[in-house]
Backbone as XML, in Angstrom:
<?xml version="1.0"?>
<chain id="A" units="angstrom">
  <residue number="1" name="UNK">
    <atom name="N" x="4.459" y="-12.770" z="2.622"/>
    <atom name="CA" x="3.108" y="-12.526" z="3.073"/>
    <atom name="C" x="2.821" y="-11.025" z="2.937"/>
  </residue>
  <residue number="2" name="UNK">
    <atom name="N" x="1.770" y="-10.602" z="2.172"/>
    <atom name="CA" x="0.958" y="-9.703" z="2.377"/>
    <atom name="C" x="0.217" y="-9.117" z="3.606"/>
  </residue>
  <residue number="3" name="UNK">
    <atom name="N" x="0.487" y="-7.309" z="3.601"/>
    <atom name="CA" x="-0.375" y="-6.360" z="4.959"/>
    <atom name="C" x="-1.636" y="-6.722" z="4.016"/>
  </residue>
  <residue number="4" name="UNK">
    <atom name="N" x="-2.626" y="-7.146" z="5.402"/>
    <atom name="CA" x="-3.740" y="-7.012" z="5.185"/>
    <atom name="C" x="-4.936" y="-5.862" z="4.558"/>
  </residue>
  <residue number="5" name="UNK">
    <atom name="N" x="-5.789" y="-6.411" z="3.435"/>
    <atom name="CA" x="-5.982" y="-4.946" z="2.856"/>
    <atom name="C" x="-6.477" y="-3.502" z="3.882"/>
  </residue>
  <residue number="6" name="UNK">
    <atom name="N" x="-7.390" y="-3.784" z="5.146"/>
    <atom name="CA" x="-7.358" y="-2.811" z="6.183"/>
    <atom name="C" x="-5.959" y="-2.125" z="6.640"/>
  </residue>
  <residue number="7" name="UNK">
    <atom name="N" x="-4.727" y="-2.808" z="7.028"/>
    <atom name="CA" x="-3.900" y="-2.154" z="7.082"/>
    <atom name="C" x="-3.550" y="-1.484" z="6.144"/>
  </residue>
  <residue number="8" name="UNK">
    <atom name="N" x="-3.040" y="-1.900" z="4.699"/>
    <atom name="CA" x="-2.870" y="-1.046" z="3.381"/>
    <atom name="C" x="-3.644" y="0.277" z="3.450"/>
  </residue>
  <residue number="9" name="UNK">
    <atom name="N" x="-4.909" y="0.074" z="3.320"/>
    <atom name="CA" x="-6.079" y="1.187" z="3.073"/>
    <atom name="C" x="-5.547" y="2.278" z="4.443"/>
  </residue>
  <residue number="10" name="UNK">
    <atom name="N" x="-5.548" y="1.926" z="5.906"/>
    <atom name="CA" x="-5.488" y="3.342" z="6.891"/>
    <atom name="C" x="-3.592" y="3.545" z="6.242"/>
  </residue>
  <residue number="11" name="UNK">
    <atom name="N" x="-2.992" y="2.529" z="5.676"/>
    <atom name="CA" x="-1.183" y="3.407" z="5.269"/>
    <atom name="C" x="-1.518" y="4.455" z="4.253"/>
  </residue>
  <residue number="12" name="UNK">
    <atom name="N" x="-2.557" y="4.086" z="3.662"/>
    <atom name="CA" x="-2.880" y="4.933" z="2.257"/>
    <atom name="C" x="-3.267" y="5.955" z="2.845"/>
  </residue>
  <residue number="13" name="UNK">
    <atom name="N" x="-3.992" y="5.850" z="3.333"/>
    <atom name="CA" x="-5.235" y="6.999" z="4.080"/>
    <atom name="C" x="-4.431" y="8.568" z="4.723"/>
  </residue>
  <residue number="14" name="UNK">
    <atom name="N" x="-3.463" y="7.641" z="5.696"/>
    <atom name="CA" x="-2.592" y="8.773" z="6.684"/>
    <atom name="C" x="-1.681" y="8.958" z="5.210"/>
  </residue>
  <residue number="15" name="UNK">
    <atom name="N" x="-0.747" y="8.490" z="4.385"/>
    <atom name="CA" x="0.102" y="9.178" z="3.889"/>
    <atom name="C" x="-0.806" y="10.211" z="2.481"/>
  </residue>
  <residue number="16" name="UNK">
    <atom name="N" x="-2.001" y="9.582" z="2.374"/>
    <atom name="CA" x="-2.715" y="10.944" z="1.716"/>
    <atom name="C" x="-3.595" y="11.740" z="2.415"/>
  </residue>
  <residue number="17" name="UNK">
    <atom name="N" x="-3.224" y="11.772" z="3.572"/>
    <atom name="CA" x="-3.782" y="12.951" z="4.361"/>
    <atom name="C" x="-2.436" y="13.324" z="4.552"/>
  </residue>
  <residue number="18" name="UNK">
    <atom name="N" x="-1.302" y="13.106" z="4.794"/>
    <atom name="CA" x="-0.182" y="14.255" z="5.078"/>
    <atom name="C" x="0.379" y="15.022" z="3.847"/>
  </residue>
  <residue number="19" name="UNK">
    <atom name="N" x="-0.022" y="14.212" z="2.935"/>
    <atom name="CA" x="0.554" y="14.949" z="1.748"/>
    <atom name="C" x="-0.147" y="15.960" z="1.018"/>
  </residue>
  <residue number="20" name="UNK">
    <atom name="N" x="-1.785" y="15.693" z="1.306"/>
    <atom name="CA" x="-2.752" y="17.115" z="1.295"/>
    <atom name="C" x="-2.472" y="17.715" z="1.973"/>
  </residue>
  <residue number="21" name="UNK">
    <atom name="N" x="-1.833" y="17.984" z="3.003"/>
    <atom name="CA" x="-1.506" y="19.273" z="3.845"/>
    <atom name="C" x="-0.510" y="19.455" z="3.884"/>
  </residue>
  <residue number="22" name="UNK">
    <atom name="N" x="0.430" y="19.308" z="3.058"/>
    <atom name="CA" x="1.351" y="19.787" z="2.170"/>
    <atom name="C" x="2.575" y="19.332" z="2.282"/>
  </residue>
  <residue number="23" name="UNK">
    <atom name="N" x="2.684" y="18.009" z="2.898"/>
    <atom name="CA" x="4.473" y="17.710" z="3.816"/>
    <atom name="C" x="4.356" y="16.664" z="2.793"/>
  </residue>
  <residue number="24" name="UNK">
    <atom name="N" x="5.851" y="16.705" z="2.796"/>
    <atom name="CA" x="6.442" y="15.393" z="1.603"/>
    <atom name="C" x="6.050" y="13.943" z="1.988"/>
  </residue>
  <residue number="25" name="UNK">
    <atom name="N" x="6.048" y="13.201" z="0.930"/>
    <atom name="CA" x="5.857" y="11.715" z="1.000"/>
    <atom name="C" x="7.086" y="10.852" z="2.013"/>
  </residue>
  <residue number="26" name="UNK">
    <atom name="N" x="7.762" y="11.482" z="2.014"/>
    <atom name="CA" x="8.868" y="10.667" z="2.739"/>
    <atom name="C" x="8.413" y="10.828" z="4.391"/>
  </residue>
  <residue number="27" name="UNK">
    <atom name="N" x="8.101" y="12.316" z="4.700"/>
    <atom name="CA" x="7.546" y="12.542" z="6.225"/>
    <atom name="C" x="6.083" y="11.534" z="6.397"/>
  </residue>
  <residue number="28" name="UNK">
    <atom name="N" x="5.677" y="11.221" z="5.353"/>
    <atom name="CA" x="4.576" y="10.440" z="5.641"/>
    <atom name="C" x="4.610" y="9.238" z="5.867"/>
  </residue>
  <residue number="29" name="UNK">
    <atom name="N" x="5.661" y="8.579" z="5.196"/>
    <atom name="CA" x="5.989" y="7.236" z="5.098"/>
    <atom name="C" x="6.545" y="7.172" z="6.342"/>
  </residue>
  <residue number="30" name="UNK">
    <atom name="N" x="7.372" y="7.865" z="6.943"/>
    <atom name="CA" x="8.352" y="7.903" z="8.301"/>
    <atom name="C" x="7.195" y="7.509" z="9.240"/>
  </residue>
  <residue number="31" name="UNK">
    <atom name="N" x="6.528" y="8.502" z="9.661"/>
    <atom name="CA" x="5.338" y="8.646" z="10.122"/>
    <atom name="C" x="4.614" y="6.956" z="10.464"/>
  </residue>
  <residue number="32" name="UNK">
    <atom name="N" x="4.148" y="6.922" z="9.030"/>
    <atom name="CA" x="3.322" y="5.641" z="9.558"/>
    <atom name="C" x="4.197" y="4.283" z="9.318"/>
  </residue>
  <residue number="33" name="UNK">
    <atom name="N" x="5.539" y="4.505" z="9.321"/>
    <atom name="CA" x="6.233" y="3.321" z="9.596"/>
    <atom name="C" x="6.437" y="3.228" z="11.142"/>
  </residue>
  <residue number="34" name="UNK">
    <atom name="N" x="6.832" y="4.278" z="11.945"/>
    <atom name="CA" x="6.787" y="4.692" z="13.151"/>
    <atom name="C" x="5.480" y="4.327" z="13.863"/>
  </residue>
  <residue number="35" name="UNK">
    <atom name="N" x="4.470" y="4.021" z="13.470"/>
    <atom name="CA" x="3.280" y="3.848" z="14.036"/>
    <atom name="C" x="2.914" y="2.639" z="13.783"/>
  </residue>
  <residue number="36" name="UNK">
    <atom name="N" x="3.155" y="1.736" z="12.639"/>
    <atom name="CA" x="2.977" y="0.789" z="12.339"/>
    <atom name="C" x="1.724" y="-0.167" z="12.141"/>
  </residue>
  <residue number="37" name="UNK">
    <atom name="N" x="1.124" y="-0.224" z="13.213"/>
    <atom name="CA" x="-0.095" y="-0.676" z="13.345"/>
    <atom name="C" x="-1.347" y="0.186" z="12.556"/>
  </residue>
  <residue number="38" name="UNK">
    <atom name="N" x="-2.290" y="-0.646" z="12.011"/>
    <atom name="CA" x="-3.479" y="-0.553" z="11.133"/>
    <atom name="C" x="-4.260" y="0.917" z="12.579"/>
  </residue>
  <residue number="39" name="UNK">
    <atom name="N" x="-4.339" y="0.151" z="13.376"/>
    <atom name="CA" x="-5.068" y="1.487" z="14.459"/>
    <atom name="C" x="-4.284" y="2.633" z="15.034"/>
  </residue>
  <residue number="40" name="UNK">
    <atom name="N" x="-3.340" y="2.518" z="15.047"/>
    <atom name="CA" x="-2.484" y="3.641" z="15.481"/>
    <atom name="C" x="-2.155" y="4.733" z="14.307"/>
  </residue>
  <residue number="41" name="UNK">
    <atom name="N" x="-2.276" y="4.306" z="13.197"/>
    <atom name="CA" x="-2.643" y="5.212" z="12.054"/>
    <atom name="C" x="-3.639" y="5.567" z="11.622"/>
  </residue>
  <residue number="42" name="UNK">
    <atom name="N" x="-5.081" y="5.127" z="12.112"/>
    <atom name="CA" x="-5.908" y="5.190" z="11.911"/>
    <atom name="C" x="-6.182" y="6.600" z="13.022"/>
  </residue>
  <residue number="43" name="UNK">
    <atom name="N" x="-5.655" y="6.168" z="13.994"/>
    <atom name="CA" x="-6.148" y="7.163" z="15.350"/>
    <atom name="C" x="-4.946" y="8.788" z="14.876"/>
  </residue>
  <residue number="44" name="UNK">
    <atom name="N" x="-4.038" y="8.547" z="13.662"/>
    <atom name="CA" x="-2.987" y="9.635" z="13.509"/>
    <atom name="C" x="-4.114" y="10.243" z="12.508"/>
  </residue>
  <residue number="45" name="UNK">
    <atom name="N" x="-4.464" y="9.625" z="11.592"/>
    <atom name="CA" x="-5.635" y="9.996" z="10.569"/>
    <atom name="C" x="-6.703" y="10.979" z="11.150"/>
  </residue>
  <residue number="46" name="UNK">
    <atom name="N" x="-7.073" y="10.242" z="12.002"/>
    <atom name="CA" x="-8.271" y="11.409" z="12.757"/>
    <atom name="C" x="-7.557" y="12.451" z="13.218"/>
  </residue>
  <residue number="47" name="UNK">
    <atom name="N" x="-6.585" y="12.110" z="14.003"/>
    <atom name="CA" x="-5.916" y="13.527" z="14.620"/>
    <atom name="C" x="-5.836" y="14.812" z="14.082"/>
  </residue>
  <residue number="48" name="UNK">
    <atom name="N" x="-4.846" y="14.014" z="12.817"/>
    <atom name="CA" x="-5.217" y="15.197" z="11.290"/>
    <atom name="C" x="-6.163" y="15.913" z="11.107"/>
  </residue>
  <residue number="49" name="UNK">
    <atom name="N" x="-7.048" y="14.972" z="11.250"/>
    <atom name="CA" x="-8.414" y="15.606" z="10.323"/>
    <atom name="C" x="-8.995" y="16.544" z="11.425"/>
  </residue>
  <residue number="50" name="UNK">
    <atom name="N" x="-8.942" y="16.014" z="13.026"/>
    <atom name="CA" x="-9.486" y="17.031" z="13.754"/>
    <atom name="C" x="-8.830" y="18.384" z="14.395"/>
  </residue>
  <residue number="51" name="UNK">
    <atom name="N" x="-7.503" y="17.706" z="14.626"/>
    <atom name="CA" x="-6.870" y="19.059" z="15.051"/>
    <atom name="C" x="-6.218" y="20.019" z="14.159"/>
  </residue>
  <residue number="52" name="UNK">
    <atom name="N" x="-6.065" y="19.352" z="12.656"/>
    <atom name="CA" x="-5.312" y="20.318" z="11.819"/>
    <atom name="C" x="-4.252" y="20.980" z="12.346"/>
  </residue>
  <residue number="53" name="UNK">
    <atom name="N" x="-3.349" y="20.171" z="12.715"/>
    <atom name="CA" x="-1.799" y="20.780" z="13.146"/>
    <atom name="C" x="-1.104" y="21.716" z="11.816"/>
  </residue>
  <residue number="54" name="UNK">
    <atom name="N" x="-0.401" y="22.507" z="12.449"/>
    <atom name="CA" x="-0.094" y="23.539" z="11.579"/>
    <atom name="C" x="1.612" y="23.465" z="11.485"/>
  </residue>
  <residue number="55" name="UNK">
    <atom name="N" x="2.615" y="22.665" z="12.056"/>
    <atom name="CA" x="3.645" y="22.102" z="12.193"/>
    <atom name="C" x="4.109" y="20.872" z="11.641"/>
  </residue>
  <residue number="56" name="UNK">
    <atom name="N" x="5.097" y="20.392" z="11.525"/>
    <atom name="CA" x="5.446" y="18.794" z="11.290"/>
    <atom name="C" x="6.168" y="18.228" z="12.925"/>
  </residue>
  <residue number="57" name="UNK">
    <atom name="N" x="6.102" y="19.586" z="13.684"/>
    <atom name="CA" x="6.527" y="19.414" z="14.874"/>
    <atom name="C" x="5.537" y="18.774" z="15.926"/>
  </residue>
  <residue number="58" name="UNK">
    <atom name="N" x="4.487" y="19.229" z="15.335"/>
    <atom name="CA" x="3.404" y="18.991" z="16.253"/>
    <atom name="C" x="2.498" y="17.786" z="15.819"/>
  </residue>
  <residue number="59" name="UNK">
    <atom name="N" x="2.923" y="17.014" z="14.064"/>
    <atom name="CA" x="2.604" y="15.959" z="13.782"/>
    <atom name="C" x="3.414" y="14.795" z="14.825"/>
  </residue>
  <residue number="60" name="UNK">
    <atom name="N" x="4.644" y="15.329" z="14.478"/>
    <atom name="CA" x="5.625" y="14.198" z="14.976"/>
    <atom name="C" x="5.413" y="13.592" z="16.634"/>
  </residue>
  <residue number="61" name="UNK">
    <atom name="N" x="4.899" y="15.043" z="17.147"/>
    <atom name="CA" x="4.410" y="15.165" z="18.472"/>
    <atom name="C" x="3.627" y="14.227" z="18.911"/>
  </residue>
  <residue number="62" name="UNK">
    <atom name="N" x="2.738" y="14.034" z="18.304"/>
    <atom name="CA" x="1.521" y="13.392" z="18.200"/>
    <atom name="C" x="1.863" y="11.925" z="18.421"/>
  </residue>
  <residue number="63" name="UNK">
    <atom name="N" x="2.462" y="11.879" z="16.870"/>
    <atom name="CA" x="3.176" y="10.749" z="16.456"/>
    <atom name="C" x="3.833" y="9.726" z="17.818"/>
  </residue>
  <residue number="64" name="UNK">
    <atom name="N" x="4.509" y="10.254" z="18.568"/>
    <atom name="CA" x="5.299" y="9.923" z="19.779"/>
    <atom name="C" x="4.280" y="9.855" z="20.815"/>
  </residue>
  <residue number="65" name="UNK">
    <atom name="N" x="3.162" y="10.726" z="20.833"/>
    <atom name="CA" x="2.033" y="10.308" z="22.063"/>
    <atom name="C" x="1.612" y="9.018" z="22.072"/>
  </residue>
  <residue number="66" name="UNK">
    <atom name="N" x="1.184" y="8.576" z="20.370"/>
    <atom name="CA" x="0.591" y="7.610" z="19.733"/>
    <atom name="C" x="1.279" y="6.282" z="20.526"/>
  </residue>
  <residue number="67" name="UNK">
    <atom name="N" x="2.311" y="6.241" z="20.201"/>
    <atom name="CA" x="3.410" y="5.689" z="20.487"/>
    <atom name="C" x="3.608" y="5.109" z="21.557"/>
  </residue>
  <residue number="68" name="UNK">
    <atom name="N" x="3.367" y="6.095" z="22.598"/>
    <atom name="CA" x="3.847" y="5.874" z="24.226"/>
    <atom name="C" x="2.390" y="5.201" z="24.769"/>
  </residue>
  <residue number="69" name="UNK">
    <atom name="N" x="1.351" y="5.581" z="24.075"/>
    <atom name="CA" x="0.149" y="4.830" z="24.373"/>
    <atom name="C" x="-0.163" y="3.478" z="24.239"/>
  </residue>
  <residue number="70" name="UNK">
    <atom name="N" x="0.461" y="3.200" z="23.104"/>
    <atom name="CA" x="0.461" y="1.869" z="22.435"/>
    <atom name="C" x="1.404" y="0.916" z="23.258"/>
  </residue>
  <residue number="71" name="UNK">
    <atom name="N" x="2.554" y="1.517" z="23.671"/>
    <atom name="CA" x="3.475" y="0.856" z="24.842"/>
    <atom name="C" x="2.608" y="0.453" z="25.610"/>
  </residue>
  <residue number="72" name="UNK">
    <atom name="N" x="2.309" y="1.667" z="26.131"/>
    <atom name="CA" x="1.755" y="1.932" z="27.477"/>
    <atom name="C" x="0.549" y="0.635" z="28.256"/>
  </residue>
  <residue number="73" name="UNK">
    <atom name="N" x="-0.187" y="0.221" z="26.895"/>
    <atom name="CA" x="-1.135" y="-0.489" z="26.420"/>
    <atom name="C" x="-0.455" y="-1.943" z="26.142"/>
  </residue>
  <residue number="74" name="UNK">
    <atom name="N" x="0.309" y="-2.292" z="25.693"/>
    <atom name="CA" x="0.933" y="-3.397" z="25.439"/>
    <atom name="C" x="1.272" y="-3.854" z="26.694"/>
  </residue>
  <residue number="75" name="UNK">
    <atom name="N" x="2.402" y="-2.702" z="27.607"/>
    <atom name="CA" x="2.904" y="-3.665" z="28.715"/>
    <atom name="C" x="1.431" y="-3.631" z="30.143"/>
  </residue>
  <residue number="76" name="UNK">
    <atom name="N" x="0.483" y="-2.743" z="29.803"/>
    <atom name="CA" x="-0.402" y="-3.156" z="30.739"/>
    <atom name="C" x="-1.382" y="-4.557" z="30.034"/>
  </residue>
  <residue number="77" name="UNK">
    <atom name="N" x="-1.291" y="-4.822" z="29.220"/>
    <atom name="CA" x="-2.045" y="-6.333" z="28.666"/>
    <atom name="C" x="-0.860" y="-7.620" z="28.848"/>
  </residue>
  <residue number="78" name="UNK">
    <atom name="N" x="0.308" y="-7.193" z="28.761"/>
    <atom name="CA" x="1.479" y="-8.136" z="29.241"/>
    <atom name="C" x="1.244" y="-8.400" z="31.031"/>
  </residue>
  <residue number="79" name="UNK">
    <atom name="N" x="1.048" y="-7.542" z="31.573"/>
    <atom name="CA" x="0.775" y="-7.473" z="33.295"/>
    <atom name="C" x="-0.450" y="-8.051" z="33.596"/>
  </residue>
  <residue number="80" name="UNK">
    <atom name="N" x="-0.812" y="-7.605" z="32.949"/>
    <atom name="CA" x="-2.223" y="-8.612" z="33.530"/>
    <atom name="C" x="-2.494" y="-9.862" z="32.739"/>
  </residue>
  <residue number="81" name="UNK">
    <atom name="N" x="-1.980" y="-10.428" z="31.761"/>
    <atom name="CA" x="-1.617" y="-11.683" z="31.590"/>
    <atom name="C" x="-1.239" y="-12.294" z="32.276"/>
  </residue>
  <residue number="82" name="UNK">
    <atom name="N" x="0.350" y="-12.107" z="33.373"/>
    <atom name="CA" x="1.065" y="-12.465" z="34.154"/>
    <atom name="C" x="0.617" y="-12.280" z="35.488"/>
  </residue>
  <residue number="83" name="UNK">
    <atom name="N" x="-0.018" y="-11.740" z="35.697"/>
    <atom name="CA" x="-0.813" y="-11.687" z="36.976"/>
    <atom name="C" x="-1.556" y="-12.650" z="37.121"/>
  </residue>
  <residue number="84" name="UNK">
    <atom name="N" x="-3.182" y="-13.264" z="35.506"/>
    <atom name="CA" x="-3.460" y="-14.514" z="36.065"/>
    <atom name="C" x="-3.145" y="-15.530" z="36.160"/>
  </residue>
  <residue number="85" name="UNK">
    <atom name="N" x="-1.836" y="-15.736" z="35.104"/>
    <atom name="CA" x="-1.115" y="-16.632" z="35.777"/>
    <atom name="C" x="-0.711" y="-17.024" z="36.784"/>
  </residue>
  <residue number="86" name="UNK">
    <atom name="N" x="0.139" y="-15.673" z="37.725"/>
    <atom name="CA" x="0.360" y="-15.814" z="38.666"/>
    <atom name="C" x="-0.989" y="-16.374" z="39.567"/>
  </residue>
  <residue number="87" name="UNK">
    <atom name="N" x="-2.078" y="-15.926" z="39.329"/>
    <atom name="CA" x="-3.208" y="-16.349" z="40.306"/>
    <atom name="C" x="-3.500" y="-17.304" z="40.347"/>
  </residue>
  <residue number="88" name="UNK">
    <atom name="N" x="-3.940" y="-17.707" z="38.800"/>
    <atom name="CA" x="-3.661" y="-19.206" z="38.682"/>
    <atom name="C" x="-3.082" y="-19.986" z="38.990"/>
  </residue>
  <residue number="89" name="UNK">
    <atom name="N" x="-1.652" y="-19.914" z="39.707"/>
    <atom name="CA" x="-0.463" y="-20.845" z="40.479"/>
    <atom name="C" x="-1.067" y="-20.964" z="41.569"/>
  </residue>
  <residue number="90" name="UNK">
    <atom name="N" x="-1.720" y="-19.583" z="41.631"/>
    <atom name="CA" x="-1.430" y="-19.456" z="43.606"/>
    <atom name="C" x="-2.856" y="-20.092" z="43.815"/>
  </residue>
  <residue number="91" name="UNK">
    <atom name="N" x="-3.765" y="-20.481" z="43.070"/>
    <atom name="CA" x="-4.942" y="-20.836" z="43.385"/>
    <atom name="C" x="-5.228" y="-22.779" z="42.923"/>
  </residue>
  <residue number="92" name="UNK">
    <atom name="N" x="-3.963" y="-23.013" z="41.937"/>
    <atom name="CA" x="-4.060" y="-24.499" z="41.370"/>
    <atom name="C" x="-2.665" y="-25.293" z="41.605"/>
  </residue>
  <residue number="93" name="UNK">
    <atom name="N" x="-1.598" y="-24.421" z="41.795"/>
    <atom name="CA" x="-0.139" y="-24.391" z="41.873"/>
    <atom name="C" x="-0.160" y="-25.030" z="40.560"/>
  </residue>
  <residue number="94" name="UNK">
    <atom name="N" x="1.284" y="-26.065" z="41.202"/>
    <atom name="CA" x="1.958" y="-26.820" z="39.444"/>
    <atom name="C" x="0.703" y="-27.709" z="38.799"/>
  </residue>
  <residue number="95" name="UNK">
    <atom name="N" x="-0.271" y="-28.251" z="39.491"/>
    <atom name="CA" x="-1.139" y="-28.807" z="38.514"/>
    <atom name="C" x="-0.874" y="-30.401" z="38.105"/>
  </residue>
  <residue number="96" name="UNK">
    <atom name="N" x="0.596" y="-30.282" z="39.397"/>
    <atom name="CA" x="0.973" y="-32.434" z="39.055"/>
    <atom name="C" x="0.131" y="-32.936" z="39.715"/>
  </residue>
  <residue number="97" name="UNK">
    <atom name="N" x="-0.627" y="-32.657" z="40.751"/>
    <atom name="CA" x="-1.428" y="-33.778" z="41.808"/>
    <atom name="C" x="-1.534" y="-32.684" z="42.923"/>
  </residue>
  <residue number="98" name="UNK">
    <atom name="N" x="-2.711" y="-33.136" z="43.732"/>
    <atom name="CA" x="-2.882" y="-32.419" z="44.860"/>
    <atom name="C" x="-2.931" y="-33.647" z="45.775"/>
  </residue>
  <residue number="99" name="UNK">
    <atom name="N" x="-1.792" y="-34.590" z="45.700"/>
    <atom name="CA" x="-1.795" y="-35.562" z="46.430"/>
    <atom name="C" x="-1.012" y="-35.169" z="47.592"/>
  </residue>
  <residue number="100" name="UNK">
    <atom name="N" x="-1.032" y="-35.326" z="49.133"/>
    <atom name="CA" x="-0.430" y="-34.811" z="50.259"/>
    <atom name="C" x="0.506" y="-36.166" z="50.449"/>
  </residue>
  <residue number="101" name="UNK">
    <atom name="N" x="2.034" y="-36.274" z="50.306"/>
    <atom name="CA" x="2.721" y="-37.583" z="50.663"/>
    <atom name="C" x="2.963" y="-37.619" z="52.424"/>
  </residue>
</chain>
């Protein structure tokens, strides 16, 4: 199976924006393998373009913010999944019968 052409296009995008500002293809590829997702490279893309980091220290930097956000973001959409579940128990329970024996 094929990355979708949106994902392709922002991999293209960030590794020819790092390589116009002068860092090798391999730091680029690292980069947005590390980021993975179509939006999280998309949001490294802008970064580029707005803050013009002057480091690969301060790409990578970034890179790892990106990162911890996207966690950060994942396990708060995992929690509150499990929460309405949980509510859902506590408001329907198991859902075999609300028969009283």
């Amino acid at each position: 199976m094929s990355a979708p052409e949106s994902w392709k296009a922002a991999y293209r995008e960030l590794l020819d924006t790092i390589i116009r500002m002068g860092y090798p293809e391999e730091f680029g590829k690292a980069i947005a393998k590390n980021l993975g997702s179509e939006k999280t490279m998309r949001r490294m893309t802008a970064y580029l373009y707005a803050a013009k980091p002057r480091t690969a220290e301060e790409i990578a930097d970034e890179m790892l913010a990106i990162m911890s956000d996207r966690e950060r973001w994942i396990a708060k959409k995992e929690a509150e999944t499990a929460n309405a579940r949980y509510n859902e128990f506590l408001n329907y329970g198991f859902g075999e019968g609300d028969e009283d024996d």
